[in-house]
C-alpha positions in Angstrom: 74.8 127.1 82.1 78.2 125.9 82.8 78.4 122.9 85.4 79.4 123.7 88.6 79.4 120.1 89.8 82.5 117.7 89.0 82.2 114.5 90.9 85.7 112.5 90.9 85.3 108.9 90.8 87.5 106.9 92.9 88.8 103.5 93.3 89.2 102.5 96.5 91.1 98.7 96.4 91.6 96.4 98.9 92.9 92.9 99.6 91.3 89.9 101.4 93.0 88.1 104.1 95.5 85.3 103.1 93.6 82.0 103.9 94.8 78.3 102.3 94.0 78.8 98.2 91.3 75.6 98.8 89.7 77.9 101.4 89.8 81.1 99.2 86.7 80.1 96.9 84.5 80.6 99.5 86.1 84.1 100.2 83.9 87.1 99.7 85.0 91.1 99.9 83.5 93.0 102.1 79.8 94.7 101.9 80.1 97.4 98.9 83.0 95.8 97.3 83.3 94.1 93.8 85.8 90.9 93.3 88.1 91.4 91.1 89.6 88.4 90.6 88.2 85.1 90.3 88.5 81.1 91.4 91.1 80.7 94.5 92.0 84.1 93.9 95.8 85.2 93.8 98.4 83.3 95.6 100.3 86.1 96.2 100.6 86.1 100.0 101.3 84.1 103.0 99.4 82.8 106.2 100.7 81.3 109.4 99.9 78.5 111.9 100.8 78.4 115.2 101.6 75.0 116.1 102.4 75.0 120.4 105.7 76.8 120.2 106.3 77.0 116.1 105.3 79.4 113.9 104.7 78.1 110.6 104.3 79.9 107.4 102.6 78.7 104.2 101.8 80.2 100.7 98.3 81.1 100.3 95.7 83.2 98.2 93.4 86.2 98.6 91.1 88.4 96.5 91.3 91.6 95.2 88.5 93.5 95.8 87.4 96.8 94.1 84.6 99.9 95.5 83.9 102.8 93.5 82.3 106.0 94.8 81.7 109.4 93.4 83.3 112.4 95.6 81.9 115.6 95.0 84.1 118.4 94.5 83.2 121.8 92.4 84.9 122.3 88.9 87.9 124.4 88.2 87.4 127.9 89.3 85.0 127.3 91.5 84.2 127.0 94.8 82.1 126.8 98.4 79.5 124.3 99.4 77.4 125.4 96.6 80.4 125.7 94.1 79.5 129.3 93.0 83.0 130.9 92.7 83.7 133.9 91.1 
């Protein structure tokens, strides 16, 4: 019985928003995610402040957040919503 069924697993990443690093503890991911990094996160980004007619832009950190989920799809040489094939 040869298996008709291969899932791919995929990684689907993402990126918080870029708050103030102090702020960033607090910081979760989404519903369904997984953080991937930890503390303040990665100050890797930049947020802004509007101050009356300034724009001001300061370094900042977010998360890096990771969600894995199975996608069915048949095996090679096979096919159809019940992956039968030849």
């Amino acid at each position: 019985q040869m298996k008709k069924q291969c899932d791919q697993k995929l990684l689907i990443r993402m990126k918080t928003e870029c708050v103030p690093c102090s702020l960033n503890l607090k910081t979760q991911c989404p519903a369904g995610y997984t953080k991937v990094t930890n503390g303040t996160g990665i100050p890797d980004c930049r947020y802004y402040l509007e101050i009356k007619t300034h724009t001001l832009s300061f370094p900042g950190c977010r998360h890096h957040c990771v969600k894995e989920f199975e996608q069915p799809e048949c095996c090679q040489g096979r096919w159809g919503p019940d992956c039968m094939g030849k």
